[in-house]
C-alpha positions as CSV (number, residue, x, y, z in Angstrom):
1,X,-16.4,-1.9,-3.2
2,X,-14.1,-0.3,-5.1
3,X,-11.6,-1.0,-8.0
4,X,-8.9,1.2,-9.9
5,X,-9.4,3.3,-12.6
6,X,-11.8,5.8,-12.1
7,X,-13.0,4.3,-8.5
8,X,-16.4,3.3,-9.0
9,X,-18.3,1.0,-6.5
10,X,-19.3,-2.3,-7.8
11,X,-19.6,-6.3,-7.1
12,X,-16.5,-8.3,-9.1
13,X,-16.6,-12.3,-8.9
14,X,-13.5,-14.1,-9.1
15,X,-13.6,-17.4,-10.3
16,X,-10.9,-20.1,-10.9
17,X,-8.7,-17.3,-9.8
18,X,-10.1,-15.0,-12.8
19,X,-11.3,-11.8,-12.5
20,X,-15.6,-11.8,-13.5
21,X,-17.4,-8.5,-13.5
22,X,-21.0,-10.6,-14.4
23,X,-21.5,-11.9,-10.5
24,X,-24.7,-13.9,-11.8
25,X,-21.8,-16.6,-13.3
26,X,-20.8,-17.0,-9.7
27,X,-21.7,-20.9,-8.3
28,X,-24.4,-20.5,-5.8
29,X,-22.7,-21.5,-2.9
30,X,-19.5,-19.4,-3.7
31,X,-18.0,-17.4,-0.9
32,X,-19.4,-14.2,-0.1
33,X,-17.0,-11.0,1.4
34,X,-18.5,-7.7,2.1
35,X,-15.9,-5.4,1.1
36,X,-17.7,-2.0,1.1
37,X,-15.8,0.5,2.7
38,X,-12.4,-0.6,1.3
39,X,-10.6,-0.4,-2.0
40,X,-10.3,-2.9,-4.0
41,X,-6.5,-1.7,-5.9
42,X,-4.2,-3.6,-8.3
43,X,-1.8,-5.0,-6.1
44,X,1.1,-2.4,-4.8
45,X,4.5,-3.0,-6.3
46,X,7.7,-2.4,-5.2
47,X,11.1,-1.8,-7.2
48,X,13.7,-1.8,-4.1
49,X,13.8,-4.9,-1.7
50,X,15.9,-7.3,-0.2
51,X,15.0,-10.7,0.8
52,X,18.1,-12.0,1.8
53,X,18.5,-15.2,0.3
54,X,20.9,-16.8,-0.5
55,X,23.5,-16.0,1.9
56,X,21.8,-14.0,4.8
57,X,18.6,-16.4,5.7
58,X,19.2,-15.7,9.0
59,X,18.3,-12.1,8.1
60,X,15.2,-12.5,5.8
61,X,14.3,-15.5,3.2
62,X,12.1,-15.5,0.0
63,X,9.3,-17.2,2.0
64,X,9.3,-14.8,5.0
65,X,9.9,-11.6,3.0
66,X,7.0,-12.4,0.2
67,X,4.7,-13.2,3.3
68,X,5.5,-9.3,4.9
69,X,5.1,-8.3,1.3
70,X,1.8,-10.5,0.9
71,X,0.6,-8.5,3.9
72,X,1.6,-5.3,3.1
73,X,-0.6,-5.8,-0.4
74,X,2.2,-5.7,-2.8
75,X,2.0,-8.9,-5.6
76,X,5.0,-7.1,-7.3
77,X,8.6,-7.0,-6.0
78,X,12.2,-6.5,-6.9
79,X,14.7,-8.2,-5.2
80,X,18.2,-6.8,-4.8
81,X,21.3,-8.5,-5.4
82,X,23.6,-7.8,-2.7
83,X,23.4,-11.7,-1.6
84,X,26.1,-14.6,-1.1
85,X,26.4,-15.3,-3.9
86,X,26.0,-12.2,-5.7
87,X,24.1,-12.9,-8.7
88,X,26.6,-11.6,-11.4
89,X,26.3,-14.5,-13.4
90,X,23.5,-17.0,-14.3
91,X,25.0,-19.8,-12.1
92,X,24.7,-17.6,-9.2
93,X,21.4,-15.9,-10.3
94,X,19.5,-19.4,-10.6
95,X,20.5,-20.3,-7.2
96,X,18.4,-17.4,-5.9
97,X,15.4,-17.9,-8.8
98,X,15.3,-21.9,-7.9
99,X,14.3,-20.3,-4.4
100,X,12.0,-18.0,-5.3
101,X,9.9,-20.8,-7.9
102,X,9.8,-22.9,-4.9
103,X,8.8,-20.6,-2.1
104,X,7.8,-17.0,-3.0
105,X,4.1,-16.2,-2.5
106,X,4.0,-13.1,-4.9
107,X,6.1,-12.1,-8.3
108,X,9.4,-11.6,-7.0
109,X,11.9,-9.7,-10.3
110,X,15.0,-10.0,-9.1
111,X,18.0,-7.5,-10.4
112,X,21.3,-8.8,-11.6
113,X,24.3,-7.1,-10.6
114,X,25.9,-4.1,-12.2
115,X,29.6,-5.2,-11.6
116,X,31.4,-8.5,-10.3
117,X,30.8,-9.1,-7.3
118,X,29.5,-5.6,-6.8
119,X,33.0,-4.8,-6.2
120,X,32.8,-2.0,-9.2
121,X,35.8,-3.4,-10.9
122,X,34.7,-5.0,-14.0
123,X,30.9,-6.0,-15.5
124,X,29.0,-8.7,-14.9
125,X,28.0,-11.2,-17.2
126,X,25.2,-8.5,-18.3
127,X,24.6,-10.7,-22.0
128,X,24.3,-13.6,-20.0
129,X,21.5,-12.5,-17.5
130,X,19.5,-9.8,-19.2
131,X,16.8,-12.3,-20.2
132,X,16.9,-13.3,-16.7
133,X,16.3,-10.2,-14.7
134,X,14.4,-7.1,-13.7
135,X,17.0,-4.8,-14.5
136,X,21.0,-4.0,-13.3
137,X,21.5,-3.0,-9.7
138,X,24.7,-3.1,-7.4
139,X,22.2,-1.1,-4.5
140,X,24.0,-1.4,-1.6
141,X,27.2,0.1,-3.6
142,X,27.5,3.0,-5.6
143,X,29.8,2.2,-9.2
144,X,32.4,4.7,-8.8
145,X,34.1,4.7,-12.2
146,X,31.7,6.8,-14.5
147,X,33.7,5.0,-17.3
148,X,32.2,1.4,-16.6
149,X,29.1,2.9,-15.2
150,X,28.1,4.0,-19.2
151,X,29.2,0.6,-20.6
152,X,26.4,-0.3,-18.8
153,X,24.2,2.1,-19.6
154,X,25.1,1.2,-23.5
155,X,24.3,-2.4,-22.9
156,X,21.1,-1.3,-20.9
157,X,20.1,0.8,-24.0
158,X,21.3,-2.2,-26.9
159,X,19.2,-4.8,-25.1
160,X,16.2,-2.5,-24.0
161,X,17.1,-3.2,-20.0
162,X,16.9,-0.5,-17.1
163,X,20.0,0.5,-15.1
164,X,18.6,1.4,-11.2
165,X,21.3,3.2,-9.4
166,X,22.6,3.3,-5.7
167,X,24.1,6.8,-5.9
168,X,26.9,7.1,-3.6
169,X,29.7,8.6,-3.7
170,X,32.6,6.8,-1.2
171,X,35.5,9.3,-1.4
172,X,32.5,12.2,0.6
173,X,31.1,9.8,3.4
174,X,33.7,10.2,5.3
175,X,32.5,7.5,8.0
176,X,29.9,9.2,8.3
177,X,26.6,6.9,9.3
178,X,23.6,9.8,9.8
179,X,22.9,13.0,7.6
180,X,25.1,15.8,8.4
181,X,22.7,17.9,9.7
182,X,21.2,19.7,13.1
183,X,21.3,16.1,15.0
184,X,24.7,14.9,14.0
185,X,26.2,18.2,14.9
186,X,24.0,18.3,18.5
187,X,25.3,14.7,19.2
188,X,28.6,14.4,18.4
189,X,27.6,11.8,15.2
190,X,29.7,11.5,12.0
191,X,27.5,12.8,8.9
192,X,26.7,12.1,5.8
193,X,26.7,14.7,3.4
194,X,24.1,15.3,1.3
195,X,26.6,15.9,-2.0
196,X,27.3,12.0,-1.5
197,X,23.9,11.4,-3.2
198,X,23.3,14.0,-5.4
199,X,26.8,14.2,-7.3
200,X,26.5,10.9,-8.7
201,X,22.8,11.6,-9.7
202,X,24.4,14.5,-12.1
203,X,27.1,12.6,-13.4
204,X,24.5,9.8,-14.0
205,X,22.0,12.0,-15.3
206,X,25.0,13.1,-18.1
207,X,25.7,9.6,-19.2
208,X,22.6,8.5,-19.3
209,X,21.4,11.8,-21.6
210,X,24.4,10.4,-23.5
211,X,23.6,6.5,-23.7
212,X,19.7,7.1,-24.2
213,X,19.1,4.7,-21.7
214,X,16.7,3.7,-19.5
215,X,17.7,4.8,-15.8
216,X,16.5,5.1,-12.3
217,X,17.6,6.4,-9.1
218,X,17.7,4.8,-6.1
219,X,16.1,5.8,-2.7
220,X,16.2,9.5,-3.5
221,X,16.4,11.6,-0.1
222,X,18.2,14.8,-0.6
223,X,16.6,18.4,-2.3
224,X,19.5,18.7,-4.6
225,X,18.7,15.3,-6.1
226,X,15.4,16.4,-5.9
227,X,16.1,18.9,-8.6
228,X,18.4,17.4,-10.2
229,X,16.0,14.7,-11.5
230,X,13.1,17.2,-12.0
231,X,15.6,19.2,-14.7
232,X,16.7,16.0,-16.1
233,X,13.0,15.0,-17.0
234,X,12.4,18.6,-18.3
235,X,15.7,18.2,-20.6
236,X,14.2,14.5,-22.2
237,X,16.1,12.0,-20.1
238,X,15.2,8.8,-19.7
239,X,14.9,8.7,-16.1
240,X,12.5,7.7,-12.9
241,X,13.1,7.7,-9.6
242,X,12.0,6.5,-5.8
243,X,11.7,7.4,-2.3
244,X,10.6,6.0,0.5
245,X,8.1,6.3,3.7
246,X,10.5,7.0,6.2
247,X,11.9,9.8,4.1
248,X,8.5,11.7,3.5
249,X,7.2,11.4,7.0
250,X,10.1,12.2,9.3
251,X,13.4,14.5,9.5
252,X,16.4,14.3,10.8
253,X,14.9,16.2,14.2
254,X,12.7,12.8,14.7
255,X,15.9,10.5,15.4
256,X,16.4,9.0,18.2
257,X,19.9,6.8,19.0
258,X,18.2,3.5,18.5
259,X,19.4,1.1,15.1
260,X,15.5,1.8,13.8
261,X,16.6,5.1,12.7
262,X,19.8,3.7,10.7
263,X,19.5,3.7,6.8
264,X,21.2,4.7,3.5
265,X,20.9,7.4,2.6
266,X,19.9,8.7,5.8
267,X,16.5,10.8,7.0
268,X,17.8,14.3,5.9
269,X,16.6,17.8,6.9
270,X,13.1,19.1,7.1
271,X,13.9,21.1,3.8
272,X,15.1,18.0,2.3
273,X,11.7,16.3,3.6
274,X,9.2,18.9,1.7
275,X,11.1,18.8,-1.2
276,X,10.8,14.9,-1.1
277,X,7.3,15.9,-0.7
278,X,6.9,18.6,-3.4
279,X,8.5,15.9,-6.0
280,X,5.5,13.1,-4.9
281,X,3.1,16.1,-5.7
282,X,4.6,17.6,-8.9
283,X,5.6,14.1,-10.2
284,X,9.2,14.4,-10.1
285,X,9.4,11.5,-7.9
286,X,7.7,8.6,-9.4
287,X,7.0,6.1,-6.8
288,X,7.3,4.6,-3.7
289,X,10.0,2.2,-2.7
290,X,10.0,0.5,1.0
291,X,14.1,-0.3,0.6
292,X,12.3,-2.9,3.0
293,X,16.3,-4.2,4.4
294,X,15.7,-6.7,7.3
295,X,18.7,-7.8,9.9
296,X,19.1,-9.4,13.0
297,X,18.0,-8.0,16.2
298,X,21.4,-8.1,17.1
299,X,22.8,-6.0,14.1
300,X,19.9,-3.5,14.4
301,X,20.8,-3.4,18.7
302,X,23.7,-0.8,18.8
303,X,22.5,2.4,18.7
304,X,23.1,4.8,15.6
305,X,27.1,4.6,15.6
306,X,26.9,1.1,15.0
307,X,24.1,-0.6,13.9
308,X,23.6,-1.9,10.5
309,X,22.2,0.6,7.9
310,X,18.7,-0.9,7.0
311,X,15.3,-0.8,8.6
312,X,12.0,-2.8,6.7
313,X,8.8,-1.6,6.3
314,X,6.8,-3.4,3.2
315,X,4.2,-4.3,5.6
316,X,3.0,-0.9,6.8
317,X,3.9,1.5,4.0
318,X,0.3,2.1,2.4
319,X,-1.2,2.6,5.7
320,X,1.7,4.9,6.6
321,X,1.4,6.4,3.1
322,X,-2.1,6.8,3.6
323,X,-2.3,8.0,7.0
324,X,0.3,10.7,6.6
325,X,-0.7,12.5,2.7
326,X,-4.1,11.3,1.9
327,X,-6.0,11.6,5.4
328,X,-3.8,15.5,5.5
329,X,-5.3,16.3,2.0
330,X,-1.5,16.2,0.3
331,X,-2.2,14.0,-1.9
332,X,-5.2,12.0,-3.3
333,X,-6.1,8.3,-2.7
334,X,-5.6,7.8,-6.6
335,X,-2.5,9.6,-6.6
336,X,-1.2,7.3,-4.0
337,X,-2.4,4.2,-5.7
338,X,-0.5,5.5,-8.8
339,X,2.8,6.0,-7.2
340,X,2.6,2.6,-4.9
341,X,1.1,0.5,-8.3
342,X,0.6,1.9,-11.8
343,X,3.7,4.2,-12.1
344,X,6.4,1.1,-11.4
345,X,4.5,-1.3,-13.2
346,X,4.3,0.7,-16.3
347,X,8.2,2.0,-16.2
348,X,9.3,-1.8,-15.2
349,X,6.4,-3.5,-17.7
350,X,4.7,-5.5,-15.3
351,X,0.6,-6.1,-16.2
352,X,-1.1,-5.1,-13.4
353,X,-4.8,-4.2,-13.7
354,X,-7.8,-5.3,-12.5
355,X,-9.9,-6.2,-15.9
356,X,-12.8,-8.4,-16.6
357,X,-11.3,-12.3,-17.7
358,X,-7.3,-10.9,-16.5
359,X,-5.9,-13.3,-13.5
360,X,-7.0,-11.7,-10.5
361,X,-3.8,-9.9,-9.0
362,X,-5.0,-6.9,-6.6
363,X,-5.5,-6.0,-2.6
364,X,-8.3,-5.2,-0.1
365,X,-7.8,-1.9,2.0
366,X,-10.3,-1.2,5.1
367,X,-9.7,2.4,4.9
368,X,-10.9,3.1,8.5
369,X,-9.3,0.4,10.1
370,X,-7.3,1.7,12.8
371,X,-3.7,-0.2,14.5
372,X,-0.7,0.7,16.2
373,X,2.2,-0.3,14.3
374,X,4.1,-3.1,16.1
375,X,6.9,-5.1,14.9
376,X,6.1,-7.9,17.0
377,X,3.4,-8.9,14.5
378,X,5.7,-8.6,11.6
379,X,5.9,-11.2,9.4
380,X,9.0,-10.5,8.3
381,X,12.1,-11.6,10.4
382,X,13.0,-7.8,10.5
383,X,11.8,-5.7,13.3
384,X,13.3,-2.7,13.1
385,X,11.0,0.3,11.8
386,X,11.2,3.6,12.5
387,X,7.3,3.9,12.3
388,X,7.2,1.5,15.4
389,X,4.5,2.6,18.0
390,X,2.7,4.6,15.1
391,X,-1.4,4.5,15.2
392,X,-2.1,4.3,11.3
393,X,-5.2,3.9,9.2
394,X,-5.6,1.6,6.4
395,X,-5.3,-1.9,7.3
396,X,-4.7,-4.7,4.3
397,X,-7.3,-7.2,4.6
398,X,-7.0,-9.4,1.5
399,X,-4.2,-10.0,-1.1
400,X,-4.3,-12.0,-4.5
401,X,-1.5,-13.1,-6.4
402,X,-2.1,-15.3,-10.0
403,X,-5.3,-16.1,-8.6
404,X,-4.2,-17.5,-5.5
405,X,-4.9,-16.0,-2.0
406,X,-1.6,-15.4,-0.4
407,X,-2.5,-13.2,2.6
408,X,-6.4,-12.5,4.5
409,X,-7.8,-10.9,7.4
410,X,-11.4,-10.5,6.4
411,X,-13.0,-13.8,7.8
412,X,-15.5,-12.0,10.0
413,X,-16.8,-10.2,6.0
414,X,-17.3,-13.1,5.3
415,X,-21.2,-13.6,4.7
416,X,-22.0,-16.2,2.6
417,X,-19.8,-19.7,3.1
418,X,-20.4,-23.0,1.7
């Protein structure tokens, strides 16, 4: 089996849910679970999700969203606060942390809101949540006025906090609900220009250069943000950024006029897709983000015009991940592991290693188990993935949280049972 750092086999006990690398302290009739073959990683950890609750349960809720995440291998999420109530304030923020002590199955961070309401009016009671909260979000909304958008960014910096940006700007969508490309123009669709994205990105990257502050961009999809980011790192900011899955693996020639091919931002060009790409391989890009956004079957039933924007995905994306850049030779397996684990825990300072006495946290990956992707299984109450009918390698067999199993699908390992 193996374990992160520099990937070497070996036999790790865990015991009272601790991590032991001296097997001979093991109890004799212990379990026994042949992992050779897979990878043993710290679990995967994800900056951009949404579970739901409070106010959209019908949607998603803490217990069926950390049970896709459970599955997917990820003992780390961030939740995002566009909920009912928004949490802009610690009232509101408790009632979605009282839910997530009583029924989340892996570390769930969850952002407080940038603004009010997310409305971009005013800020939130920032003072009153920081100790509270991941970091300062209103994904879901851009904040338009670049005036209250570094007051947060000073607050962020005085109290040591991270600011994680939807960049959108409202007055270029223009309706618009697909990328303003080839397709849109073939179909008769309403785009979405790409300069919607990558405008606020430069204005953010100025104040933040400004403020000193910790910041990072949301769901980055376009080249011009791309590069954007890549100059801003070269110049000193302070800044990391995301992508996801579905906007390394297809373009906007993949779509197809069904609701599972409906997010924000939207699956650009093929040129924006290999500069996604290049930005993974260079660095520029820091990790992977699922932006796993679950809905009704309903919302997600009318076509591009009109479906909701938001598709899920926390429970495939390392197999997709692997299957698409590490099986092709673009990236390695450790790079991979670094962008889906180590690179957000270190920028968000999460502990997340697998170490000798540390509470075992971490997730099995049979590397040449084959499956077709289909949403039926999920485990989330979403169903709507673009990757649906996909045949992927890298299955999720096991994941830990705290010491504590909270997903498996290794019983027939199994070789030793009390």
């Amino acid at each position: 089996m193996f374990i992160d750092g520099n990937f070497t086999k070996r036999d790790i006990a865990i015991i009272n849910g601790i991590f032991e690398f001296d097997i001979d302290k093991a109890e004799k009739n212990s379990v026994s679970v042949d992992f050779s073959g897979c990878i043993i990683v710290p679990g995967l950890t994800d900056v951009h999700v949404h579970l739901r609750e409070p106010g959209f349960s019908y949607k998603e809720t803490i217990k069926t969203g950390t049970s896709a995440c459970a599955r997917g291998g990820y003992t780390n999420v961030f939740s995002m606060p566009n909920l009912n109530p928004v949490p802009d304030n610690m009232d509101n923020l408790k009632i979605q942390t009282d839910i997530i002590e009583k029924d989340a199955l892996v570390n769930v961070y969850p952002y407080g809101s940038i603004t009010v309401g997310q409305m971009g009016e005013k800020l939130a009671d920032l003072e009153g949540m920081k100790n509270a909260v991941g970091g300062f979000s209103d994904d879901g909304r851009g904040v338009q006025n670049a005036e209250l958008m570094k007051k947060a960014m000073e607050f962020a910096k005085e109290n040591d906090k991270i600011i994680v940006a939807h960049c959108e700007d409202n007055s270029l969508l223009n309706g618009g609900y697909i990328h303003d490309g080839e397709y849109a123009k073939k179909n008769n669709h309403k785009g979405i220009c790409s300069e919607s994205e990558y405008g606020p990105i430069i204005r953010d990257i100025k104040l933040a250069k400004e403020t000193a502050c910790k910041y990072h961009v949301c769901h980055v999809s376009a080249k011009e943000s791309v590069e954007a980011i890549r100059q801003a790192k070269k110049d000193g900011v302070d800044i990391t950024c995301e992508t996801g899955p579905h906007y390394l693996v297809f373009s906007d020639s993949d779509l197809k006029e069904e609701g599972r091919f409906k997010m924000n931002p939207p699956i650009r060009s093929k040129e924006d897709r290999q500069a996604l790409i290049d930005g993974i391989i260079d660095g520029t890009i820091d990790m992977i983000a699922t932006d796993h956004a679950p809905h009704s079957a309903e919302e997600k039933s009318k076509g591009l015009e009109k479906s909701l924007m938001g598709v899920v995905g926390i429970e495939t994306a390392f197999s997709v991940m692997y299957t698409h850049f590490v099986k092709t030779n673009t990236i390695s397996l450790e790079k991979l592991i670094e962008i889906m684990s180590i690179n957000p825990c270190n920028r968000f300072g999460i502990k997340n290693e697998i170490s000798d006495g540390e509470k075992a946290s971490f997730a099995v990956f049979d590397l040449e188990s084959e499956y077709t992707i289909n949403p039926d299984d999920f485990l989330s109450k979403g169903k709507a993935t673009p990757f649906e009918g996909m045949k992927v390698s890298g299955k999720t067999l096991m994941t830990m949280c705290n010491g504590q199993v909270v997903f498996d699908d290794f019983k027939e390992r199994i070789i030793k049972n009390a």
